[in-house]
N, C-alpha and C positions, 0 to 999 in steps of 0.2 A: 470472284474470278471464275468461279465454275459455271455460273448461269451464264456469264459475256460468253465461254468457253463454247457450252453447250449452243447458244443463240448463233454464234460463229458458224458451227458446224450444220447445224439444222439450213440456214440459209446455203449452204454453201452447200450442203445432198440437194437440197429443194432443186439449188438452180442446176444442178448438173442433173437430175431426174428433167425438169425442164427441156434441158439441150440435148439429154441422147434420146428420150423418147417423147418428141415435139408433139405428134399427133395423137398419142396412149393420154398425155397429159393435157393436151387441148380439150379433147371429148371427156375426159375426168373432172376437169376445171369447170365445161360448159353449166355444168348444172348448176353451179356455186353461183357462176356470175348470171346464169338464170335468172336464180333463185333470189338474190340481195338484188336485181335490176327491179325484180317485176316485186318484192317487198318494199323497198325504198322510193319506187316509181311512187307509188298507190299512198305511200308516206307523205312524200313529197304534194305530192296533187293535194288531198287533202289537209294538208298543213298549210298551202298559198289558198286550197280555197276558204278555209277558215280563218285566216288572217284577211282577208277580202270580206269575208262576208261578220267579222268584228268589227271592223274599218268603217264599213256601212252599220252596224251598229250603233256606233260611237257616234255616226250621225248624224242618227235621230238624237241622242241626247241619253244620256245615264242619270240625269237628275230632273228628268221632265217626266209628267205624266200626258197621256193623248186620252180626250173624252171623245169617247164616240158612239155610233148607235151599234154596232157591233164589235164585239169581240176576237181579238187576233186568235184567240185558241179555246179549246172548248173548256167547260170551267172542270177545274182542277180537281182530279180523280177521276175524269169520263172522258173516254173515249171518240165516243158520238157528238160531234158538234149541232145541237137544237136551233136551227135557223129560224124554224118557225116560233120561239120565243120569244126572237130580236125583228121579226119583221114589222112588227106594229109599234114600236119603241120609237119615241118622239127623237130628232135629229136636234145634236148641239147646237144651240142659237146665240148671236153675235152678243143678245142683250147677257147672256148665263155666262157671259167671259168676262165683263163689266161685273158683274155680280158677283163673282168668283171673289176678283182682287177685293172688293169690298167687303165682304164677310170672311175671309181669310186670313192668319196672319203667315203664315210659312212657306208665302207665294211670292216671288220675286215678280214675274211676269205670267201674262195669259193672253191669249191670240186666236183667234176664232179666225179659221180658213175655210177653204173649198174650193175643188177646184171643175172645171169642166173643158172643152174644147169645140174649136171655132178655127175660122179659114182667116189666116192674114192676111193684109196686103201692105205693098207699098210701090205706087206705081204700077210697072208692070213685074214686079216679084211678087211671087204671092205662095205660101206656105198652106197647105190644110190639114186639117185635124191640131190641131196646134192648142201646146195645153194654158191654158189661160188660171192662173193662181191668185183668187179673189181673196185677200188676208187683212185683218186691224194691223194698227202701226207695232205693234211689240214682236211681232213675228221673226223681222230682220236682228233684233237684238237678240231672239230667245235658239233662231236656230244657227246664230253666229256669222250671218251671212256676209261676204265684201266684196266691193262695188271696185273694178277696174276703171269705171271713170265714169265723171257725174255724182249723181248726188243721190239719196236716199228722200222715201216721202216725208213732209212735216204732218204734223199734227192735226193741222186743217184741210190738207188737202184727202188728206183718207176718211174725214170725218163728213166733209162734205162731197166728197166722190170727183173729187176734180177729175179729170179726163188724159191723166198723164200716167204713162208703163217705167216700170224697169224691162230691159229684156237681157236671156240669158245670149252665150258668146256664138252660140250655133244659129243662133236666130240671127243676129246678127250678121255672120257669116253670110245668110241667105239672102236675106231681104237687102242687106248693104255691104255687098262687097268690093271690099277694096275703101272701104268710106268710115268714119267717126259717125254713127248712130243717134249719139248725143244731139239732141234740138231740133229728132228730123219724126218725121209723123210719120203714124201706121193706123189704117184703119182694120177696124173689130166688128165684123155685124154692124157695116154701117157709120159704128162711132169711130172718131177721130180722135190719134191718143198722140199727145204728145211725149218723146222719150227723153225720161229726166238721169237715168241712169245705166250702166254696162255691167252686167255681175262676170264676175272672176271666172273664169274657165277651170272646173271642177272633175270634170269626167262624170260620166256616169255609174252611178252604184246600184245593187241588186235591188234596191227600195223605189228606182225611179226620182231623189231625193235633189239630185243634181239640179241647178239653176240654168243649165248650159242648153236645154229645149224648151223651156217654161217663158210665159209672159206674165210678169207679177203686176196686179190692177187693185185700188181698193175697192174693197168686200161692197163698200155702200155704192157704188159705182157700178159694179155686177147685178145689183136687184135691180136694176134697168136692162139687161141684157139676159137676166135665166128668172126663173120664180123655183124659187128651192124649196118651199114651200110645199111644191108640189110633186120633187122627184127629189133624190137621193144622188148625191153631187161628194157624197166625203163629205158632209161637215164635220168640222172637230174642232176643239177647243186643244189646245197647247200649253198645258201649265208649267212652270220651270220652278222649281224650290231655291229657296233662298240658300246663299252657301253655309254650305257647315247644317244644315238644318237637316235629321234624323229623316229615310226616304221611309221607313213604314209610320214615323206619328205626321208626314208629310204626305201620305198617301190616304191613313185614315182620316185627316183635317177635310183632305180633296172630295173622300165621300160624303163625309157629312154636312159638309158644305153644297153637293151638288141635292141631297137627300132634300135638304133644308131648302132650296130652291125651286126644286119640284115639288115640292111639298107630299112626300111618299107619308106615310103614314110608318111606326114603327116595323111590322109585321109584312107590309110590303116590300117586294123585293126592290133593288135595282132596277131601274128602265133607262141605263145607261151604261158602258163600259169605259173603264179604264185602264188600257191599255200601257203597257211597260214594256220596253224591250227585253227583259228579262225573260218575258212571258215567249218571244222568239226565242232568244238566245236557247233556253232548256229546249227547245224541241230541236233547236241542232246540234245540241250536245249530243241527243240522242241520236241524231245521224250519221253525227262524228262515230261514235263508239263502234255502230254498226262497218261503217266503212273499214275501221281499222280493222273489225273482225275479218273484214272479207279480204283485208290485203296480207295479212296474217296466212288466210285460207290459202290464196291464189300464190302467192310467193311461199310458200309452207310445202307443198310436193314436186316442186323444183330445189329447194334445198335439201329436202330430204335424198333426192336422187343424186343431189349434189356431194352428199355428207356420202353416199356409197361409191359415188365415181372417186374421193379422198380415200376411203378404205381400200378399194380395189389397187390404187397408187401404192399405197403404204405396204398392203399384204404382200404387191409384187417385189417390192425396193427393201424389204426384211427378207424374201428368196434370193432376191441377188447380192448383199450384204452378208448372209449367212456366216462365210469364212469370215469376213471382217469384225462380224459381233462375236467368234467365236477368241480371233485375236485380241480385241478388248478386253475378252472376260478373263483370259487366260492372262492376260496384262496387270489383271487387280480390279478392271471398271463393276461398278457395282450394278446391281439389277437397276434401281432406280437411276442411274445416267446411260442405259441403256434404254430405261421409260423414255425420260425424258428427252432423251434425243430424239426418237421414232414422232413422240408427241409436239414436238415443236417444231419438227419439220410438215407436220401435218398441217398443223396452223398456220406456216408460214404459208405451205399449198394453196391452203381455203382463202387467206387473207389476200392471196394475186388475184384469184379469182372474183372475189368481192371486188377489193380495188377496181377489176376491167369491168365491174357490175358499174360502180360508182361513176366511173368516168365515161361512161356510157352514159349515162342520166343526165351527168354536168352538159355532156354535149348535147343530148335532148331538149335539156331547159333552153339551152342558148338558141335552138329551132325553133322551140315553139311561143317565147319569148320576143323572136325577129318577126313570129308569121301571124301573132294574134295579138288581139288587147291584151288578154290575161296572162299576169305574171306570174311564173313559179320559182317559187325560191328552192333552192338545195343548202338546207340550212346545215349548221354544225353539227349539231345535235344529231341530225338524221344518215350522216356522216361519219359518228362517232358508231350510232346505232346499226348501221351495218356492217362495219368494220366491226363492233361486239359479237355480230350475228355468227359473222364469219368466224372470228377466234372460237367459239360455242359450239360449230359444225367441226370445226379444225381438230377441238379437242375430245369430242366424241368420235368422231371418225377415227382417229390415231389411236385413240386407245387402246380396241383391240389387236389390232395390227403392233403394236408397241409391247405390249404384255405379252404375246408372246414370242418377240424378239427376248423380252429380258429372261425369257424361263429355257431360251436354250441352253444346252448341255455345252460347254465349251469345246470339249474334245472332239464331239459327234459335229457341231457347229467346224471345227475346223478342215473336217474329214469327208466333208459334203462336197459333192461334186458339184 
């Protein structure tokens, strides 16, 4: 009954401090809701862009490895990424993906891509720069891919390079609007590709991963149209492990497998990389970390200015109270419900002001959410944690201002002009 009591009265000083001095307490408040807008903002951002940028993680794949001639990150403990080690490093070839599944047991699938770009046509639409995605048949199963209409390649026809595309839904869009794709032709450099199928409309992700501007062709079909051979196009190889199968005796299998193929000698190093999304994921961890620091920093001397505009309320609202704390004490109220009171009207302060923090954000997201691609979420959690931020400012602020409310003298407190 005493804490309902106390909580009673704290809201009820808070709001009437509120309504007789409107502006004392707006410029008090401003720093609070500063302070939790521009901490929770920088929260916020960084929470949708990390959920964005796991989303595109996930895929690429958590249970695949990517063989390639270079490495997404510099190898582990060094700084300085050695480019000149990987320049001379022979590029994954279509036959070492065939190889793979066969000297392997912990390999579900493998897929040997690359990609380059080329001017479409069809009629008089015509698209340029356009990414052209030369892949073996296990691709579409390994990176889950699904087809809005039509059909996927067979087995013969990738093997012998038939002359037929998937195209993604933005291609689409361009070269046939307003039309079904399906059965209709596009020429490439020339060639004449017949379209056997429509991939799903995916959006695009930070990785470029999306089907939605890509033309997918088989691999043996493009050695008629680039010589890879001779330039540096991405090749990779795409291995996926079997389910349930261990990712580090699935990734040392991958090496020595690939070891065993190129016939490296024991002592020689790797002349390939493979690549993990892990191997991203850790370097944005450490992004992350740093960001938080900075929203910490940037919203950290708005709250502090905030936590003094709270005291400067409370030291006034215990001068004008005076007689009234002197009445309590002289009533029986004991030092600590005279804490307590001073304290929880404090909190109650800082927590409006957070709140006009918070809801100022909510309305930001919904801005910036109508006005761009990227979504930002205003999660619970982040909700919860400014609203702690603010209880935390509430009850350091009030305290001194509180203490010594409760150390006046009752008699001298009632005698105070």
């Amino acid at each position: 009954m005493l804490l309902v009591r106390l909580i009673f009265e704290s809201f009820s000083f808070a709001f009437n401090s509120l309504r007789a001095n409107k502006l004392r307490t707006f410029l008090s408040l401003l720093g609070i809701t500063i302070g939790i807008f521009a901490i929770i903002s920088v929260f916020t951002v960084i929470d949708s862009l990390e959920r964005y940028i796991r989303e595109s993680l996930n895929s690429l794949g958590t249970n695949m490895v990517y063989i390639q001639k270079w490495p997404w990150a510099p190898p582990e403990g060094e700084t300085e990424y050695p480019w000149w080690k990987y320049m001379n490093r022979p590029a994954p070839e279509i036959a070492e993906a065939a190889e793979i599944m066969r000297r392997g047991s912990s390999f579900q699938n493998a897929a040997f891509f690359h990609g380059f770009s080329r001017t479409v046509q069809h009629e008089s639409n015509q698209i340029d720069n356009t990414t052209i995605l030369a892949t073996s048949y296990d691709l579409f199963d390994i990176w889950n891919l699904k087809l809005s209409d039509g059909r996927y390649f067979t087995e013969s026809e990738m093997q012998s390079g038939a002359p037929v595309a998937l195209i993604g839904a933005e291609i689409a869009a361009k070269l046939f609007p307003g039309q079904n794709p399906v059965g209709e032709f596009i020429k490439i450099q020339g060639f004449r590709f017949q379209i056997i199928g429509l991939y799903e409309r995916t959006g695009q992700d930070m990785f470029g991963t999306s089907m939605d501007n890509n033309i997918q062709i088989s691999v043996v079909k493009s050695f008629y149209m680039v010589d890879i051979r001779n330039r540096d196009s991405g090749q990779s190889i795409c291995v996926k492990a079997k389910p349930g199968a261990d990712q580090q005796r699935f990734i040392a299998e991958l090496e020595g497998v690939m070891r065993s193929i190129r016939r490296l000698k024991p002592m020689e190093e790797n002349n390939f990389a493979l690549n993990e999304v892990s191997l991203i994921s850790n370097q944005f961890d450490q992004f992350f970390i740093v960001f938080n620091m900075a929203g910490w920093i940037i919203g950290g001397f708005s709250i502090i200015v905030g936590g003094f505009g709270i005291a400067n309320i409370m030291f006034v609202s215990v001068k004008e109270r005076t007689k009234l704390i002197g009445i309590q004490k002289s009533l029986g109220a004991k030092k600590y419900f005279i804490l307590l009171q001073f304290i929880f009207e404090a909190v109650v302060l800082s927590v409006i002001g957070g709140t006009v923090g918070l809801i100022l954000i909510f309305f930001g997201t919904l801005i910036v959410n109508s006005a761009t691609e990227f979504t930002i979420f205003l999660t619970a959690s982040n909700i919860i944690k400014g609203l702690m931020i603010s209880c935390i400012i509430g009850f350091i602020a009030g305290l001194m201002p509180a203490r010594a409310a409760s150390r006046l003298n009752p008699v001298e407190a009632m005698n105070a002009v």
